[in-house]
C-alpha positions as CSV (number, residue, x, y, z in Angstrom):
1,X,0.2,-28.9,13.5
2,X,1.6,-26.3,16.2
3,X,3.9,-24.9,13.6
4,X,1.7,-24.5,11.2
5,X,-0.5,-22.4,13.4
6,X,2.2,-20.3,15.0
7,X,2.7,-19.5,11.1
8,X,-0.6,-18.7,10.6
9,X,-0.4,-16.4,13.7
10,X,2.7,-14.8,12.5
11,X,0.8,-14.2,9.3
12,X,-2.1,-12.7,10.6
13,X,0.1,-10.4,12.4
14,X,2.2,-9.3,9.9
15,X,-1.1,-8.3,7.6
16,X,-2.9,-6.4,10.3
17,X,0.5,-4.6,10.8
18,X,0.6,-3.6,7.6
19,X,-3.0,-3.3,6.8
20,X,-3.0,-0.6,9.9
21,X,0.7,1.3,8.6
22,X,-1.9,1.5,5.3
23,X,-4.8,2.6,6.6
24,X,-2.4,5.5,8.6
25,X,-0.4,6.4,5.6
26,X,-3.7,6.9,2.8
27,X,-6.8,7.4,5.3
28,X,-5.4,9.3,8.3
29,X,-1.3,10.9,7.3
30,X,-2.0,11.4,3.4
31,X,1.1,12.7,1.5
32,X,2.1,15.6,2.8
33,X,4.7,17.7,3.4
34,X,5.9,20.9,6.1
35,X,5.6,23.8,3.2
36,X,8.3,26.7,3.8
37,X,5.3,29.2,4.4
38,X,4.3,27.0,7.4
39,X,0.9,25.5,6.1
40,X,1.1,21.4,5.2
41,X,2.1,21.0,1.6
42,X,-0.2,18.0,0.1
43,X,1.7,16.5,-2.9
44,X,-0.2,15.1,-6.0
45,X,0.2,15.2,-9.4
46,X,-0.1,18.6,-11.9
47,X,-3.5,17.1,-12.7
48,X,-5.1,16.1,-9.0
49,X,-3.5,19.7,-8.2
50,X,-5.7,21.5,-11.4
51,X,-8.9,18.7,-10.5
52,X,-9.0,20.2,-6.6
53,X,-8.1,24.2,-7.8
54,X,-11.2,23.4,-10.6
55,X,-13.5,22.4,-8.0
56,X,-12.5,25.2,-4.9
57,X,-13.2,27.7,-7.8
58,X,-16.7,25.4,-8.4
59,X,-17.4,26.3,-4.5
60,X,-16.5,30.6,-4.8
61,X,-18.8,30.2,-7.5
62,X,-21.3,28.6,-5.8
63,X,-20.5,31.1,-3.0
64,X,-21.0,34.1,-5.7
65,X,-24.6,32.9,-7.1
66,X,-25.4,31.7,-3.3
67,X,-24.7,35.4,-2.3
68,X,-27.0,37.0,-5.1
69,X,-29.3,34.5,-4.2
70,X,-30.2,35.5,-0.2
71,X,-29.8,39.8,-1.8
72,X,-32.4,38.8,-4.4
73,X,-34.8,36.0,-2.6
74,X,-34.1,34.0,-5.1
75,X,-33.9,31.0,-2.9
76,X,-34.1,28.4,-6.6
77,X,-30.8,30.0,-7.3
78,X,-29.7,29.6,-3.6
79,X,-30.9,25.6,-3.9
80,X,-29.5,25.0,-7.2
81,X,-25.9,26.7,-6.9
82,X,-25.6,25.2,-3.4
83,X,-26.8,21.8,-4.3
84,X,-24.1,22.0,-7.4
85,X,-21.2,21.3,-5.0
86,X,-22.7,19.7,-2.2
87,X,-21.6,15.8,-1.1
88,X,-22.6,14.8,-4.7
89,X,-19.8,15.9,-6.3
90,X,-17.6,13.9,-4.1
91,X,-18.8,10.4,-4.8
92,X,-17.1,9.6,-7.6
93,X,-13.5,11.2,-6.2
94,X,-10.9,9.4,-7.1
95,X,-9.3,7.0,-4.6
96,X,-5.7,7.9,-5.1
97,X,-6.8,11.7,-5.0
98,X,-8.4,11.1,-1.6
99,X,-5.5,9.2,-0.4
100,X,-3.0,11.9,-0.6
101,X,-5.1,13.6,1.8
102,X,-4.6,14.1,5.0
103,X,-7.5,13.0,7.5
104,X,-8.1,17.1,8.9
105,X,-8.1,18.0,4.9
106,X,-10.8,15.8,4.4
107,X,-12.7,16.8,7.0
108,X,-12.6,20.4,6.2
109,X,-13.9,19.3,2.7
110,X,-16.3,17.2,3.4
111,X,-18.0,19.4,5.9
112,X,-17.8,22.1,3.0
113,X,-19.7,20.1,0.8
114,X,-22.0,18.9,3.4
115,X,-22.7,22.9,4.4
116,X,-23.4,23.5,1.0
117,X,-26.1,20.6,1.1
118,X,-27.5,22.0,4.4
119,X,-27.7,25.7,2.4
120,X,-29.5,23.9,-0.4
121,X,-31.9,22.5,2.2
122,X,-32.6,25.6,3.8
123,X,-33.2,27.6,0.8
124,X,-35.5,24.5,-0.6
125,X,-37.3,23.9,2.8
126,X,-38.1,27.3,4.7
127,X,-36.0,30.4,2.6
128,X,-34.6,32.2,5.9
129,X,-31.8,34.6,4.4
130,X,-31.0,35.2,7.8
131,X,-29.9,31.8,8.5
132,X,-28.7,31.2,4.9
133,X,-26.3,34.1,5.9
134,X,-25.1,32.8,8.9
135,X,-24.5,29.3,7.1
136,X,-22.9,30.5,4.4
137,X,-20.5,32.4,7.3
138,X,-19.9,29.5,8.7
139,X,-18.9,28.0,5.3
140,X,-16.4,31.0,4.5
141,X,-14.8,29.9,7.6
142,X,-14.0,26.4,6.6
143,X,-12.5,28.1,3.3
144,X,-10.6,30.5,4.8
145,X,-9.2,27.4,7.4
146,X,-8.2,25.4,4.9
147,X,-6.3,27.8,3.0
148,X,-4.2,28.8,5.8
149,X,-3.5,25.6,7.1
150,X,-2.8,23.9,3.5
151,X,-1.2,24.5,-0.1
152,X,-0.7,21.8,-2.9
153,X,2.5,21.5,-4.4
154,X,3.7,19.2,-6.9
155,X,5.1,15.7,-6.4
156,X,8.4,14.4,-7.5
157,X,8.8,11.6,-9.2
């Protein structure tokens, strides 16, 4: 009976090891890479690489029509564009895609989706261009962070 358990033990130990060197490697580290201009190189595939490009293009667009929006009071088309890329869009991201991502990334994304949600709110609840301006500020910021601090290049096989 006792060497069964220590087994058991060992066993246990061995799976939380490598559940946590997991857990690092595709929640927190992602697959990345120092880039020769400095910023973190994430690797993925020629089509997770067009997927992400396609949707940051989604968000200047969204940025564009949010924009016109607040100069026109058109707060529907501040609502609508904003809501188009908000925390929706991310829930059926693929795992894999997400994995290769590392932890800061994912932050600065998700908080850019979840501004745009906030925007959408605003411009549905009380209309304030004033404060639609300052949010979608604070927005450009995250962009503008997340482009200097990351690049995607393409993995090897």
């Amino acid at each position: 009976m006792k060497g069964s358990c220590k087994f058991c033990w060992l066993v246990s130990m061995a799976l939380i090891v490598a559940l946590g060197a997991m857990s690092y490697f595709f929640v927190i580290k992602g697959s990345v890479i120092k880039g020769d201009d400095g910023r973190t190189a994430i690797l993925m595939t020629s089509g997770e690489r067009n997927h992400v490009l396609g949707e940051m293009r989604g968000f200047l667009e969204a940025v564009q029509a949010i924009t016109e929006g607040i100069a026109n009071d058109d707060m529907a088309l501040v609502a609508t564009s904003a809501n188009a890329v908000g925390m929706a869009l991310v829930r059926n991201e693929s795992p894999a895609l997400l994995a290769k991502m590392p932890i800061e990334f994912k932050k600065l994304g998700f908080g850019a989706h979840t501004a745009f949600d906030d925007m959408a709110q605003e411009a549905t609840d009380i209309g304030d261009g004033k404060m639609l301006t300052a949010q979608l500020g604070d927005l450009l910021g995250r962009c503008t962070g997340c482009h200097a601090g990351y690049r995607f290049d393409i993995e090897s096989n």
